[in-house]
N, CA, C and O of each residue as an XYZ file, in Angstrom:
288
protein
N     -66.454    -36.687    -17.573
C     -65.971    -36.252    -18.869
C     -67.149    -35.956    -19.774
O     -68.291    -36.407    -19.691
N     -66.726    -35.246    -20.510
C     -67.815    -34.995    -21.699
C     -67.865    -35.843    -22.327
O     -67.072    -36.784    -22.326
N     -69.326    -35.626    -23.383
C     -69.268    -36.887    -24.347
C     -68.690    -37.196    -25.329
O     -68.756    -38.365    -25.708
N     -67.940    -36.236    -26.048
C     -66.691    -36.412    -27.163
C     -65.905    -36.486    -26.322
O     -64.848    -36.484    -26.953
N     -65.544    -36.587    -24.776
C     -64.080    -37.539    -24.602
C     -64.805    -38.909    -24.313
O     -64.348    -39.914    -24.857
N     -65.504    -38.974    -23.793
C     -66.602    -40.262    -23.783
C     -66.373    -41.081    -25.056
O     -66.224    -42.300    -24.969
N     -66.341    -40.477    -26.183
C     -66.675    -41.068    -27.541
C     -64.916    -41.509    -28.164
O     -64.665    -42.477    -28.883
N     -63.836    -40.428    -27.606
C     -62.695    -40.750    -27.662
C     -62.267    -42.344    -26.803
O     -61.901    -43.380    -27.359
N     -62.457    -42.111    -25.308
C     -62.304    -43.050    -24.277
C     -62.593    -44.379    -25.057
O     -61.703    -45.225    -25.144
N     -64.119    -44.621    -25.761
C     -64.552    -46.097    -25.852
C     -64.160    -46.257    -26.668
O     -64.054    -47.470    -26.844
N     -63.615    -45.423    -27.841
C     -62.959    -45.954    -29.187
C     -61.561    -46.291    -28.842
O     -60.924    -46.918    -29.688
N     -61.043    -46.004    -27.842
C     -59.602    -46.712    -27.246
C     -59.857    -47.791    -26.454
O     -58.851    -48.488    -26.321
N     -60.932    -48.245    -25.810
C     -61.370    -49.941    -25.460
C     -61.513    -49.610    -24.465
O     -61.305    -50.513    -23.655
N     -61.966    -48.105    -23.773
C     -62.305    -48.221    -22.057
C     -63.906    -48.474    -21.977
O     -64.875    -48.192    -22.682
N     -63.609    -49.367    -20.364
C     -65.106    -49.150    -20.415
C     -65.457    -47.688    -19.654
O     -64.768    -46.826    -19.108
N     -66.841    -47.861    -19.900
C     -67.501    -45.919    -19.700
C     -68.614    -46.021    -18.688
O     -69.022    -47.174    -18.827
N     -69.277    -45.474    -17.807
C     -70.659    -45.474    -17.086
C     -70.630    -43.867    -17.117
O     -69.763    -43.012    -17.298
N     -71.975    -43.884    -16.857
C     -72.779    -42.714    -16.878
C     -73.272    -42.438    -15.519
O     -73.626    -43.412    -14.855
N     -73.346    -41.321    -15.028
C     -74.077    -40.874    -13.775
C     -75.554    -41.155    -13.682
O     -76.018    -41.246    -12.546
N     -76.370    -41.308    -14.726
C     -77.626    -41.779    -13.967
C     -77.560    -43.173    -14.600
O     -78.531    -43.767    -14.132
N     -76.793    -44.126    -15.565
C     -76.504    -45.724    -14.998
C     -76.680    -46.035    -13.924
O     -76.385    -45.261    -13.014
N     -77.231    -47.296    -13.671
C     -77.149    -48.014    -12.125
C     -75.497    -48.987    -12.240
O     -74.875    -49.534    -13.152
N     -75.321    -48.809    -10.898
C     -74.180    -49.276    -10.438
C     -73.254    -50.432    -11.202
O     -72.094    -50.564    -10.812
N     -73.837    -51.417    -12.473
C     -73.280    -52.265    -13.227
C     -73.304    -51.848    -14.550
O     -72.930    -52.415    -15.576
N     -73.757    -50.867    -14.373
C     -73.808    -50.555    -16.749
C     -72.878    -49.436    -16.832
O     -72.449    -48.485    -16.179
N     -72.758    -50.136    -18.182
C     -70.922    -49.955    -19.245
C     -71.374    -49.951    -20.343
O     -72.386    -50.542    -20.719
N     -70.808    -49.419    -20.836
C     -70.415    -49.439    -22.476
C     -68.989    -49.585    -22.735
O     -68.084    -49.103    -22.054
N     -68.830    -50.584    -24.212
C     -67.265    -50.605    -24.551
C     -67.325    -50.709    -25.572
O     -68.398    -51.056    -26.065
N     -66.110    -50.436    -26.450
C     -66.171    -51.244    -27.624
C     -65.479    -52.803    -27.923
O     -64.417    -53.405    -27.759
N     -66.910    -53.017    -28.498
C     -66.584    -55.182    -28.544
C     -65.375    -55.175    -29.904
O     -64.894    -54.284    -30.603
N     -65.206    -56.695    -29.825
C     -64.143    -57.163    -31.124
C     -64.458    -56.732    -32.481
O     -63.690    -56.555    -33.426
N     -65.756    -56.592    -32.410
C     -66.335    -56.238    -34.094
C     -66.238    -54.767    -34.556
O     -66.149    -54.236    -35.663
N     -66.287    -54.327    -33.329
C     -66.167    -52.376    -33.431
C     -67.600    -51.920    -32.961
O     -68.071    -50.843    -33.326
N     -68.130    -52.610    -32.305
C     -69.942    -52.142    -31.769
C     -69.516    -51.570    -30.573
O     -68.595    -51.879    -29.817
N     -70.540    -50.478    -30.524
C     -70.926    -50.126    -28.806
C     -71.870    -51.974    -28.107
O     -72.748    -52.772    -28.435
N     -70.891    -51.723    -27.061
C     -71.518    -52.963    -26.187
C     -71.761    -53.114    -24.716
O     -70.806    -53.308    -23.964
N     -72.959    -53.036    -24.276
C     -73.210    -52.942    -22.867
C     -73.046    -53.995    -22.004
O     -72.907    -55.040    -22.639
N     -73.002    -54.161    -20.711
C     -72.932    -55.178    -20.021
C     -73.775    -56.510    -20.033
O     -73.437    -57.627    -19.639
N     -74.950    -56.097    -20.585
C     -75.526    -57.044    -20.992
C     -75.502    -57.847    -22.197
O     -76.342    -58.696    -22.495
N     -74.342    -57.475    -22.958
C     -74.095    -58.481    -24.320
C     -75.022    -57.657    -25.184
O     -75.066    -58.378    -26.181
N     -75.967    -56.380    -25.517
C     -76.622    -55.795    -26.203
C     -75.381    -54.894    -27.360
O     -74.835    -53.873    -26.944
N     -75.126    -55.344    -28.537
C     -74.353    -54.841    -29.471
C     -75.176    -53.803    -30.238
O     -76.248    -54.064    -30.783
N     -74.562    -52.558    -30.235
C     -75.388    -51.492    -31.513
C     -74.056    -51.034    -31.657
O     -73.097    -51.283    -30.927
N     -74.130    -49.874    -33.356
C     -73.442    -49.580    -33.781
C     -73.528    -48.311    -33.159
O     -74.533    -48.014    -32.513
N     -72.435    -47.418    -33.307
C     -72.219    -45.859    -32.040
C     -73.416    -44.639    -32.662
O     -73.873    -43.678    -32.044
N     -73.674    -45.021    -33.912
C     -74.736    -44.052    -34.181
C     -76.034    -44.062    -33.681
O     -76.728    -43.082    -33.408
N     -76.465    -45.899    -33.527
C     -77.383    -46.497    -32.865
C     -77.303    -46.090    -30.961
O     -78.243    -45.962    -30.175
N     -76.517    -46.030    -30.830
C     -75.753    -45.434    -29.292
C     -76.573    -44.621    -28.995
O     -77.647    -44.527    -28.403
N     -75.636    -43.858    -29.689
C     -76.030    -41.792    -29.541
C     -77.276    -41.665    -29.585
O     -77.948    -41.136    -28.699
N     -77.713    -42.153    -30.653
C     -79.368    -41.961    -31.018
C     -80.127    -42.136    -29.963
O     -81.115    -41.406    -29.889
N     -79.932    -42.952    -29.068
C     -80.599    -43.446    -27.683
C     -80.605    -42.647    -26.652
O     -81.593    -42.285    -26.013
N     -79.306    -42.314    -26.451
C     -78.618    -41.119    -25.123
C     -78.188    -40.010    -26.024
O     -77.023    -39.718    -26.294
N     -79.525    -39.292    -26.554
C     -79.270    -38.173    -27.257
C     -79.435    -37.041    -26.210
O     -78.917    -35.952    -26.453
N     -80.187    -37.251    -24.960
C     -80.931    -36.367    -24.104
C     -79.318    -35.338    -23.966
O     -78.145    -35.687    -24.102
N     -79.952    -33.959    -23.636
C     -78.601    -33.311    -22.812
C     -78.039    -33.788    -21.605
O     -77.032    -33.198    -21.214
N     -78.676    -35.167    -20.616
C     -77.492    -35.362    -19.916
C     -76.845    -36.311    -19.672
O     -76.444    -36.772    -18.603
N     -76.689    -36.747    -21.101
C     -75.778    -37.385    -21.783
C     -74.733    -36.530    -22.297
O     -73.842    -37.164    -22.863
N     -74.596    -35.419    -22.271
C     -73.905    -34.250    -23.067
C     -72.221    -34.668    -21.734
O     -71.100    -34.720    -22.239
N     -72.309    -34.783    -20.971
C     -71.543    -34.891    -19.507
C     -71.340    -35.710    -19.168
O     -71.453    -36.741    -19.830
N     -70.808    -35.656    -17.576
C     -70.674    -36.526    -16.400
C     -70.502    -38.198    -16.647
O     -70.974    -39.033    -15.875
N     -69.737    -38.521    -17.867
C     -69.040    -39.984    -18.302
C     -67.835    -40.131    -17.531
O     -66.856    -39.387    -17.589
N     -68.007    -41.353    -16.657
C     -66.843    -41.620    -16.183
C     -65.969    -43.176    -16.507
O     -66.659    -43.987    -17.124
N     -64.828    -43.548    -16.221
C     -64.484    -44.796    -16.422
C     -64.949    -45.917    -15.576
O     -65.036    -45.736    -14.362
N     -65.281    -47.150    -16.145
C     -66.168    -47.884    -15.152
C     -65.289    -48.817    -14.671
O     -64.460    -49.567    -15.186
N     -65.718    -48.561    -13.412
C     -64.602    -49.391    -12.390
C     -65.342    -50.641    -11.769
O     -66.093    -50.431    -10.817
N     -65.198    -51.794    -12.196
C     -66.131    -52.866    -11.736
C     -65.703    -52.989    -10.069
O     -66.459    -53.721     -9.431
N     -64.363    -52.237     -9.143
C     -64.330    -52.549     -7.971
C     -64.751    -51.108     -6.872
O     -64.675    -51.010     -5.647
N     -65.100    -50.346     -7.681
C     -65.942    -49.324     -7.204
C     -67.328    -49.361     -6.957
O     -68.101    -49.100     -7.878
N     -67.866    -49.733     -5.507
C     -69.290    -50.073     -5.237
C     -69.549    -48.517     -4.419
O     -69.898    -48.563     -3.239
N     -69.397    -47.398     -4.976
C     -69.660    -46.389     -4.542
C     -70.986    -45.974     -4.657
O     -71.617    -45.288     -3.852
N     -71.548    -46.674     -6.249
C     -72.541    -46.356     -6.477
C     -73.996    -47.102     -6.266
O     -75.070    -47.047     -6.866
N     -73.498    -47.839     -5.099
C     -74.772    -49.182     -4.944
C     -75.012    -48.625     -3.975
O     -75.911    -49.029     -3.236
């Protein structure tokens, strides 16, 4: 998915991975309303974006499936 459905998806509470993520990283949105990665790292979505501004981040967001080891 693109990244404005990406940006739709996590604001409805899915989690998200990215094609060049390694096989355990997510993003969601936590209880407070933060972008939150698997590692308990909280930023706000502007703080997000700002990070994975590159173009290929622009794409290829998918839903993260913790029983999908396709990618290990």
């Amino acid at each position: 998915m693109t990244k404005d459905e990406a940006i739709i998806q996590i604001e409805k509470g899915k989690k998200l991975t990215h094609y060049y993520f390694t096989a355990d990283e997510y993003v969601f949105l936590n209880y407070a309303g933060l972008y939150e990665t698997e590692d308990g790292v909280a930023v706000t979505k502007e703080l997000f974006w700002t990070y994975h501004f590159n173009k290929i981040f622009d794409d290829e967001w998918e839903f993260y499936d913790q029983q999908d080891e396709t990618k290990l």
